[in-house]
BAMAR-998984 format. One record per residue (C-alpha): residue in one letter; x, y, z. Coordinates in nm, 2 decimals, decimal comma. Layout:
# residues N
> type / east / north / up
> A / X / Y / Z
...
# end
This chain:
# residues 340
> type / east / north / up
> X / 1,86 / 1,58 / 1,08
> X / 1,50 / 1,55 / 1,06
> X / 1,35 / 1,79 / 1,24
> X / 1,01 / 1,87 / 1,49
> X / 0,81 / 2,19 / 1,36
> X / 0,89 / 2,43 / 1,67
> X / 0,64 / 2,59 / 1,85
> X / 0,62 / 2,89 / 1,65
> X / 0,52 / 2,71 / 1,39
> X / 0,23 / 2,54 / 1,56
> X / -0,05 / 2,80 / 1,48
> X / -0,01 / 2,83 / 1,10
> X / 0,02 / 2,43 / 1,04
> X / -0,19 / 2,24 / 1,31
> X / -0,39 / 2,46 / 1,56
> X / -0,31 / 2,26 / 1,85
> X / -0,17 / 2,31 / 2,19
> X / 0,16 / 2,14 / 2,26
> X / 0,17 / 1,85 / 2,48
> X / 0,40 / 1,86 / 2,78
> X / 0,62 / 1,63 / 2,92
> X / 0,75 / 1,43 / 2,64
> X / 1,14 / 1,38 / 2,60
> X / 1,22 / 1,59 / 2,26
> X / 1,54 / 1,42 / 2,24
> X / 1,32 / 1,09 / 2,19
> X / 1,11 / 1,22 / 1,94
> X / 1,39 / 1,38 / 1,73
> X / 1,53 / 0,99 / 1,68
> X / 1,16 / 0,87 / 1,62
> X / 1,16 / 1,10 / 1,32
> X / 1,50 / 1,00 / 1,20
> X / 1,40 / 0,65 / 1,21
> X / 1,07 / 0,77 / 1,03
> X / 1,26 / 0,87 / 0,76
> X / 1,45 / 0,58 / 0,75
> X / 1,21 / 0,34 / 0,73
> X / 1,02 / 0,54 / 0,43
> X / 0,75 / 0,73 / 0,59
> X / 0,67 / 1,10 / 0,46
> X / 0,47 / 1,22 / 0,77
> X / 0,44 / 1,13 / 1,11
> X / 0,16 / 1,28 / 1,37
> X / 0,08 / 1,21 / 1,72
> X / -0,19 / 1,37 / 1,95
> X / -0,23 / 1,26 / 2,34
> X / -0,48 / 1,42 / 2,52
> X / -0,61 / 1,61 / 2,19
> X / -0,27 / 1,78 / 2,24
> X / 0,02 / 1,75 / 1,99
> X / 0,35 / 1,63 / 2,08
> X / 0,51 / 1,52 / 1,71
> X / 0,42 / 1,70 / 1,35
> X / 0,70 / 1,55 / 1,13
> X / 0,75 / 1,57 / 0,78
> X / 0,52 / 1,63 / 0,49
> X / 0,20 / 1,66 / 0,73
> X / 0,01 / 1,90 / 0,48
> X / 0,03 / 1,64 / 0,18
> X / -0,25 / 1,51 / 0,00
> X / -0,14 / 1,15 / -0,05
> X / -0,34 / 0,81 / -0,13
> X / -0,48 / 0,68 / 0,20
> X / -0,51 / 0,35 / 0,01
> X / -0,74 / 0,12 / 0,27
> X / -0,75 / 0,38 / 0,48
> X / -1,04 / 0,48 / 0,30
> X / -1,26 / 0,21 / 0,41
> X / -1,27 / 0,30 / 0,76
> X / -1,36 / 0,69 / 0,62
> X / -1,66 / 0,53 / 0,47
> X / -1,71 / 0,36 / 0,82
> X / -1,79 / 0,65 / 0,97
> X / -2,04 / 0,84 / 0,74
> X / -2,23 / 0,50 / 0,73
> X / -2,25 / 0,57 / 1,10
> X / -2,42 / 0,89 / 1,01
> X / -2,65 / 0,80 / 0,73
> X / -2,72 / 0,50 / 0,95
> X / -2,80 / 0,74 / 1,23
> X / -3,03 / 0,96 / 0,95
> X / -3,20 / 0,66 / 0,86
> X / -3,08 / 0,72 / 0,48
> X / -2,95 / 0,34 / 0,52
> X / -3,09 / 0,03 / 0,73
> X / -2,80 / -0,21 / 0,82
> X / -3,03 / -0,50 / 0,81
> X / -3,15 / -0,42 / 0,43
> X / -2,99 / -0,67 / 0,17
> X / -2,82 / -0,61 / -0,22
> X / -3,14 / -0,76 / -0,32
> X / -3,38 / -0,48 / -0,12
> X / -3,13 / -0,17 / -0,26
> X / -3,10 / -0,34 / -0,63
> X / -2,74 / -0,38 / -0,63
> X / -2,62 / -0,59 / -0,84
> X / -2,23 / -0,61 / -1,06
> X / -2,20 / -0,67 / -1,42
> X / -2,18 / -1,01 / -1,56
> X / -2,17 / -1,31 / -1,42
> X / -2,40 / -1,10 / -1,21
> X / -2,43 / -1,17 / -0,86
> X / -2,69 / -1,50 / -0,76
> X / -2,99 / -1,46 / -0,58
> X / -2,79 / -1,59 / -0,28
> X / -2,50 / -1,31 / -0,31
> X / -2,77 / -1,11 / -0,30
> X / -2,91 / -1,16 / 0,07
> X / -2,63 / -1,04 / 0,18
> X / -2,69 / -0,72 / 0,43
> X / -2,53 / -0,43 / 0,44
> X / -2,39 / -0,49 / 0,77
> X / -2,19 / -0,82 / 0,66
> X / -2,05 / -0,58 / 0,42
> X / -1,95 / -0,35 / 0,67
> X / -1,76 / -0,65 / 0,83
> X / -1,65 / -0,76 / 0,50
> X / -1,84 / -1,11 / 0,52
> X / -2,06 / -1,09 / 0,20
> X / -1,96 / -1,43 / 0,05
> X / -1,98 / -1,23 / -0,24
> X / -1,69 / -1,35 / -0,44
> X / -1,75 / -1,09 / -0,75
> X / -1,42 / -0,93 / -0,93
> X / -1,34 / -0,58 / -0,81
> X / -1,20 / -0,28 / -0,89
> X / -0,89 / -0,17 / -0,75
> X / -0,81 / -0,51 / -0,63
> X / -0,43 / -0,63 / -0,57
> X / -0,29 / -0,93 / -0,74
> X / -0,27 / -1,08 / -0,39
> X / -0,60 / -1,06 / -0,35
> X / -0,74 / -1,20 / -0,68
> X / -0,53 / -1,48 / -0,61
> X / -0,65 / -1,55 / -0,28
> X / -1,00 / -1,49 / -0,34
> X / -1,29 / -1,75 / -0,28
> X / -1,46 / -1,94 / -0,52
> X / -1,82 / -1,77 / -0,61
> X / -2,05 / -1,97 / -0,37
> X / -1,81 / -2,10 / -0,15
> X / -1,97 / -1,92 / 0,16
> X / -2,29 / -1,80 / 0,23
> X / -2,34 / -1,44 / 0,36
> X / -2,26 / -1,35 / 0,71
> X / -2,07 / -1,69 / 0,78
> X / -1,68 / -1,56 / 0,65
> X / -1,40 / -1,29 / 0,69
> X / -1,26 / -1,23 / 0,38
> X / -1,06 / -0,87 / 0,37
> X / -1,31 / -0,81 / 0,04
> X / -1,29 / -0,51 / -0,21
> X / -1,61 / -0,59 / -0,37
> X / -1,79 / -0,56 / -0,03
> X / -1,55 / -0,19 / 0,02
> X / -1,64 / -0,09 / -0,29
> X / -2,05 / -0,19 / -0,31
> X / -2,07 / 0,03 / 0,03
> X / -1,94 / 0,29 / -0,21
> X / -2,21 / 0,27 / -0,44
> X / -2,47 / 0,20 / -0,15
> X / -2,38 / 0,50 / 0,00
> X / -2,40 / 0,73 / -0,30
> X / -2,73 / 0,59 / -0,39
> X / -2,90 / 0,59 / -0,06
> X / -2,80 / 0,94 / 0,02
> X / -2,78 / 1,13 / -0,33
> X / -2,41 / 1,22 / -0,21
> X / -2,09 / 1,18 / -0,35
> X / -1,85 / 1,01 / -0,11
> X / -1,67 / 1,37 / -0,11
> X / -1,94 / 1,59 / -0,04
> X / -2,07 / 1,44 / 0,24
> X / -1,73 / 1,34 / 0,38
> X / -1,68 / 1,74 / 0,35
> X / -1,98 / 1,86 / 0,46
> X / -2,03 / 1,61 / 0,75
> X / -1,70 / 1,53 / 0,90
> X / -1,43 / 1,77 / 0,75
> X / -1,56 / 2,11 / 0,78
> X / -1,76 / 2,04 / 1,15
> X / -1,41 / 1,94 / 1,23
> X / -1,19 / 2,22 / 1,11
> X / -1,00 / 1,99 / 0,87
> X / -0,74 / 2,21 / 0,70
> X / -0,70 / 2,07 / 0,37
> X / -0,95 / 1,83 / 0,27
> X / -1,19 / 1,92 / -0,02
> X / -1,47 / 1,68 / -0,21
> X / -1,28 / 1,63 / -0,47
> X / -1,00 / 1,46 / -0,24
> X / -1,19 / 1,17 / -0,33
> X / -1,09 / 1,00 / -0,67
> X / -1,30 / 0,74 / -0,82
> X / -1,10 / 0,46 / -0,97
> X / -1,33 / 0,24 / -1,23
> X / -1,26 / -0,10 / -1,42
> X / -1,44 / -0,33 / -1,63
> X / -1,43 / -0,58 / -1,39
> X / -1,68 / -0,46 / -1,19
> X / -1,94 / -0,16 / -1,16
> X / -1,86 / -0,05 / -0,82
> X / -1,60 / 0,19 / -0,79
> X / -1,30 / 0,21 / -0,53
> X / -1,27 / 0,55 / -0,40
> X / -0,94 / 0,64 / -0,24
> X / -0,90 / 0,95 / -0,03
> X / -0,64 / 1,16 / -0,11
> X / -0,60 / 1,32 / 0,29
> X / -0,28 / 1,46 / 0,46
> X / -0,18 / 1,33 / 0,79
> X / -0,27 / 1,63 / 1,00
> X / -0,65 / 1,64 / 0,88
> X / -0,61 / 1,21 / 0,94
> X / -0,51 / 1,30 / 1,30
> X / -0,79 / 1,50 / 1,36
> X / -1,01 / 1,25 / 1,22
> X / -0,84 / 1,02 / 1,45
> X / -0,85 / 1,26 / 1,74
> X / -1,26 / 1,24 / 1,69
> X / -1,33 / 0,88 / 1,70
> X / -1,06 / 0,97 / 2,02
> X / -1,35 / 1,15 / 2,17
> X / -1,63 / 0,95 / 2,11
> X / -1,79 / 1,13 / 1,79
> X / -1,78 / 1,44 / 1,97
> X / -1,61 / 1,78 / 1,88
> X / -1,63 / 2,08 / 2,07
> X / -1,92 / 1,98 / 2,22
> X / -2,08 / 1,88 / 1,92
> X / -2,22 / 1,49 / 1,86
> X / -2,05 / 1,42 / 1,46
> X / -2,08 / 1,07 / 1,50
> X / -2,29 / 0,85 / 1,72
> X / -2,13 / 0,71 / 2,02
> X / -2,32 / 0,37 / 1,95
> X / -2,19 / 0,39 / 1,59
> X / -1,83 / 0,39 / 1,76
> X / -1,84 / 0,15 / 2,00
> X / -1,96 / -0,11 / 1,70
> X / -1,77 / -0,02 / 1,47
> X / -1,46 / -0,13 / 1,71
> X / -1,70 / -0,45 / 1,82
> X / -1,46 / -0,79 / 1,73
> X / -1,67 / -0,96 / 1,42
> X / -1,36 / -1,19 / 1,32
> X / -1,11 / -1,28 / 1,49
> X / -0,75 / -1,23 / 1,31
> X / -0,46 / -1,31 / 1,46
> X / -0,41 / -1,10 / 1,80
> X / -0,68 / -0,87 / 1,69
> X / -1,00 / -0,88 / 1,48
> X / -1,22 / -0,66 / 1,25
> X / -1,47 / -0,44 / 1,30
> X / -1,68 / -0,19 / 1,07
> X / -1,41 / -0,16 / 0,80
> X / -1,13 / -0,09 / 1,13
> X / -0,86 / -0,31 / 1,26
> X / -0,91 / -0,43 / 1,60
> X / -0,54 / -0,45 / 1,83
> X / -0,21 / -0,28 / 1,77
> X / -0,12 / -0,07 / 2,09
> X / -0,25 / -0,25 / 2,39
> X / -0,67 / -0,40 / 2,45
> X / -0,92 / -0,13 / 2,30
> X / -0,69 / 0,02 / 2,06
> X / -0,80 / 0,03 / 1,67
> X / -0,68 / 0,15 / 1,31
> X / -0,68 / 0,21 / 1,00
> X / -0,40 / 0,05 / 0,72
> X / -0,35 / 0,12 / 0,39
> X / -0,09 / -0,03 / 0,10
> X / 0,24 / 0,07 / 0,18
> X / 0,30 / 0,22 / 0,55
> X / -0,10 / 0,44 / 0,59
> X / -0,16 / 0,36 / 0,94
> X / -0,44 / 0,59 / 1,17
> X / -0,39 / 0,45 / 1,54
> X / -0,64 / 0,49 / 1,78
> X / -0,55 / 0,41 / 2,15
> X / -0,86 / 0,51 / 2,36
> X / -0,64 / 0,40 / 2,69
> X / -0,33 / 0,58 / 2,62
> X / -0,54 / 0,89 / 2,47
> X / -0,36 / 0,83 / 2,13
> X / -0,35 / 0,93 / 1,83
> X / -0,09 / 0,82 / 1,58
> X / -0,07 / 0,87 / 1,23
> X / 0,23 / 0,76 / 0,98
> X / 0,20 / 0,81 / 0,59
> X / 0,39 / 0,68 / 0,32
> X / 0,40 / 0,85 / -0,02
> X / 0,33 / 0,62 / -0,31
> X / 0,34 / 0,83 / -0,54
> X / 0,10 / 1,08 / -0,80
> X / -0,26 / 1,05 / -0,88
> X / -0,35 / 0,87 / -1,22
> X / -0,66 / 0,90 / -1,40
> X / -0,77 / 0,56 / -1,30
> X / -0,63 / 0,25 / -1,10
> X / -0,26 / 0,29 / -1,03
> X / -0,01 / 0,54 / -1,13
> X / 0,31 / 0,45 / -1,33
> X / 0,50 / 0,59 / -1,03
> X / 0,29 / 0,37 / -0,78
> X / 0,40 / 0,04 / -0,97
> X / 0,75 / 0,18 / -0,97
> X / 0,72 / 0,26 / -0,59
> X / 0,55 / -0,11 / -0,54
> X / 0,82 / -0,29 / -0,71
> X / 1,11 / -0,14 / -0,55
> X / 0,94 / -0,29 / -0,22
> X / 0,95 / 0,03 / -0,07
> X / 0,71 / -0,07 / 0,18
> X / 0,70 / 0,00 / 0,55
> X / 0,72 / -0,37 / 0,75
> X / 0,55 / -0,42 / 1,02
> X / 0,82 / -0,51 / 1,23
> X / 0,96 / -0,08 / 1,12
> X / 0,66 / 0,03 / 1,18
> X / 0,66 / -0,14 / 1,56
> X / 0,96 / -0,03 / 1,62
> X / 0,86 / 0,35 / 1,56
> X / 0,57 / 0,27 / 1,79
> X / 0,79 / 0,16 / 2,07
> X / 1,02 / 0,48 / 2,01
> X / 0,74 / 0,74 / 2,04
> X / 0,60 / 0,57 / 2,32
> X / 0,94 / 0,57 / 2,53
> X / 0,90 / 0,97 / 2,48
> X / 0,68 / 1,01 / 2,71
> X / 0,87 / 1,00 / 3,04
> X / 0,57 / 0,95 / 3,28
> X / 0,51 / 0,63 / 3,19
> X / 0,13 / 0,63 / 3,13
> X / 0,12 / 0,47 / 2,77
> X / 0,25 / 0,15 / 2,72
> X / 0,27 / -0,04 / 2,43
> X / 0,24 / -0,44 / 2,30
> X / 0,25 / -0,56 / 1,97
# end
């Protein structure tokens, strides 16, 4: 049987008090189910306390699009720095792609409509699924600002942005200004793994990150930006990045996060395959589930990844709810709820 790291092992793996209260029993079939359904690692905080460490919660594996709402929140900070103006467009920070290069409409598009993913820049990218390439607009088709389109180039140009504006790699300031204020346990700079193609000269950076340090990355956009009474990010940096700019289905999109999974208010991050980092302000949560897809490769996907995608190991939404629903019903006091 799957099993729930006991208390003895708390210190050496998470550093976290335990959270009281919560049936055991319950959480002992969450984690079979878990592994079940394909997941390598399941975490949950309430209250900044830990009530579920399950499985491998100290491997690095691909965070996939979970990297985008990383980037969110160092934008948030550079923002806050005034190393980078929301308001300035591709054509004031000289960004451009390689041929056909972007038009001189593409490039009045801000970096905030980026953030949102509502560039109208059309562009190929890097790191890009076939999905996507299929489904993406015609160059032109809308001007910037005016659609949601769930858009690597726009992902990937806040990359380059980013490095540019600051004179950091995406690593070393993620380290530097999030991990270690934090007390991440495993993360390092070069967690970050730069995947280029011809198709385009921005770069898609995936974050190689395990589940506990995602929890405690979680567990600070829990409390506001702030950690141990120290402001990391901006509260106002937060509250928009969480700010509905499109509407999708039940929920909507924010800053490069996922608006609606657990109730009004909550948000998260999603990544190929099963990466999810919940964030449920009204229930206190924090829930993280990883799914390993397999080894790093030297660029774009591994030959074990396509083997991985192929087998359609993925994690359904409809497993993933149901895990959801059975960690909630742990908690015998009643105070989270849940709606899908």
């Amino acid at each position: 049987m799957p099993k729930i790291i006991h208390e003895s092992e708390i210190s050496l793996k998470f550093h976290f008090p335990l959270a009281q209260g919560w049936d055991r029993e319950r959480l002992l079939l969450a984690s079979e189910y878990a592994s079940q359904i394909g997941s390598a690692a399941v975490v949950v905080l309430h209250q900044g306390q830990l009530v579920m460490e399950w499985g491998l919660t100290a491997k690095r594996i691909n965070s996939h699009s979970v990297r985008k709402s990383l980037l969110s929140a160092l934008y948030g900070i550079a923002v806050e720095r005034k190393l980078i103006s929301l308001s300035s467009t591709l054509e004031d920070l000289e960004i451009d792609d390689v041929k056909p290069s972007l038009t001189t409409l593409e490039k009045q598009a801000t970096v905030a409509d980026l953030l949102k993913s509502r560039s109208g820049v059309y562009h190929n990218a890097a790191y890009e699924t076939f999905n996507a390439k299929k489904t993406r607009p015609t160059r032109g088709s809308h001007q910037p600002g005016t659609f949601f389109y769930y858009n690597n180039w726009d992902f990937n140009a806040l990359g380059s942005i980013f490095e540019k504006s600051t004179q950091l790699s995406i690593g070393q300031a993620f380290e530097s200004w999030i991990a270690n204020p934090i007390g991440m346990q495993d993360f390092r700079a070069e967690d970050v793994q730069y995947v280029v193609e011809k198709s385009s000269s921005h770069a898609a950076y995936p974050f190689w990150i395990t589940a506990r340090d995602l929890a405690r990355f979680g567990l600070l956009y829990l409390n506001q930006g702030n950690w141990n009474e120290k402001q990391i990010l901006p509260v106002h940096w937060i509250k928009e990045s969480i700010r509905c700019y499109s509407a999708i289905g039940k929920g909507g999109y924010g800053y490069m996060w996922w608006l609606g999974i657990i109730g009004d208010g909550s948000y998260f991050a999603s990544g190929t395959g099963g990466q999810y980092l919940i964030v449920a302000p009204k229930q206190e949560l924090v829930i993280v589930n990883r799914v390993d897809t397999g080894k790093r490769a030297k660029s774009g996907y591994s030959l074990e990844f396509i083997i991985w995608f192929l087998l359609r190991k993925k994690l359904k939404g409809k497993s993933l709810n149901r895990l959801l629903e059975m960690i909630l019903a742990a908690n015998p006091s009643g105070n989270v709820g849940y709606s899908d």
